[in-house]
N, C-alpha and C positions, 0 to 999 in steps of 0.2 A: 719118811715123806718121799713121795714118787719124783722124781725130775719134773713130770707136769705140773705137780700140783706148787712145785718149786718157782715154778717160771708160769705162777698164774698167781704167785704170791700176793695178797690181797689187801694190800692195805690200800684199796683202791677210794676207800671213803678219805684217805688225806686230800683226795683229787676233785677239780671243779669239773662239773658236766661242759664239755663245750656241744653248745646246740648249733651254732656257726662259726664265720670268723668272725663275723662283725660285732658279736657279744664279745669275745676276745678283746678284737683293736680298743672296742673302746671302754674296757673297762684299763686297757694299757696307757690309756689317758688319765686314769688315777692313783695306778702304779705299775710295778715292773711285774709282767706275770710272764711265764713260762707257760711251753708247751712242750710236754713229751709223747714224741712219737714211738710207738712200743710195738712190737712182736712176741704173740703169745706163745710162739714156738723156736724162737731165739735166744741160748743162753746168755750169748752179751748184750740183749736187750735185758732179758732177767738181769745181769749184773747194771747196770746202767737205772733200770729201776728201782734198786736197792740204793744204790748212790742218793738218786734222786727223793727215797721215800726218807733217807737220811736229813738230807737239805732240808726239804718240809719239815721236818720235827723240829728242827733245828732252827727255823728262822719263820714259819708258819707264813712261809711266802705262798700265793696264790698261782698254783698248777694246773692246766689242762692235762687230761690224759686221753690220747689219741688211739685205738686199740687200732693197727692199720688193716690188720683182717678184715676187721669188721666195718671199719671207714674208709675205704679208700678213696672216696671222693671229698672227703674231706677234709683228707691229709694231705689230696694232690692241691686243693683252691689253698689251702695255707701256704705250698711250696711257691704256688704261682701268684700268690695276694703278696708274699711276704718278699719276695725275689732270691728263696733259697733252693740249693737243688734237694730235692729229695732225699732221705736215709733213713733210715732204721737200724738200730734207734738212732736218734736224733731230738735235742732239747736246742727248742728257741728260744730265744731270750726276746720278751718285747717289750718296747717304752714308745710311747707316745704314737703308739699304732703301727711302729716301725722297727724289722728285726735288728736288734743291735748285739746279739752274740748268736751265735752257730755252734753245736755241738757236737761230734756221734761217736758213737763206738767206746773206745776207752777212753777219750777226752771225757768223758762224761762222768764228772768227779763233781762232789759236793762242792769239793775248794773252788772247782773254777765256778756254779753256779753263784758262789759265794759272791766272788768275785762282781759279777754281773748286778750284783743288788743295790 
């Protein structure tokens, strides 16, 4: 297996389509859901999305997946809706429309999303 195809690793059907933020906020009104912000050409995002694709199997909690290549306006109204700065990767944690945990880089472990639930 090539490093791309490593860090383009697919198990992108665990993940909910975000078509805005405000389908986000409010479905964070009926529970805790996460957003991961990913780079497809970044191995510690690749590692970070392994975490993450862990967590989901693991507790079939509800994920956004952010690809920021290909969103980047999307990812910036989230940094600027949510009041967090920017990263990649980066997993938000959100309840009741509001971010309540920050992620990125190696912080970005199964256990601490655990945590967040």
């Amino acid at each position: 297996m090539s490093l791309f195809n490593l860090m383009n690793d697919d198990r992108d059907e665990l993940y909910s389509k975000m078509e805005n933020v405000d389908q986000c906020l409010e479905r964070s009104r009926d529970e805790t859901v996460f957003i991961l912000k990913h780079s497809t050409i970044c191995p510690i995002s690749s590692s970070a999305k392994n975490q993450v694709n862990g967590f989901i199997k693991e507790t079939g909690a509800t994920v956004y997946l952010v690809i920021v290549q290909e969103q980047r306006n999307l990812s910036a109204e989230i940094a600027d809706r949510l009041g967090v700065t920017h990263q990649s990767p980066q997993v938000i944690c959100v309840k009741d429309g509001s971010a309540v945990g920050d992620y990125s880089h190696y912080d970005i472990t199964k256990a601490n999303l655990i945590e967040d639930l």
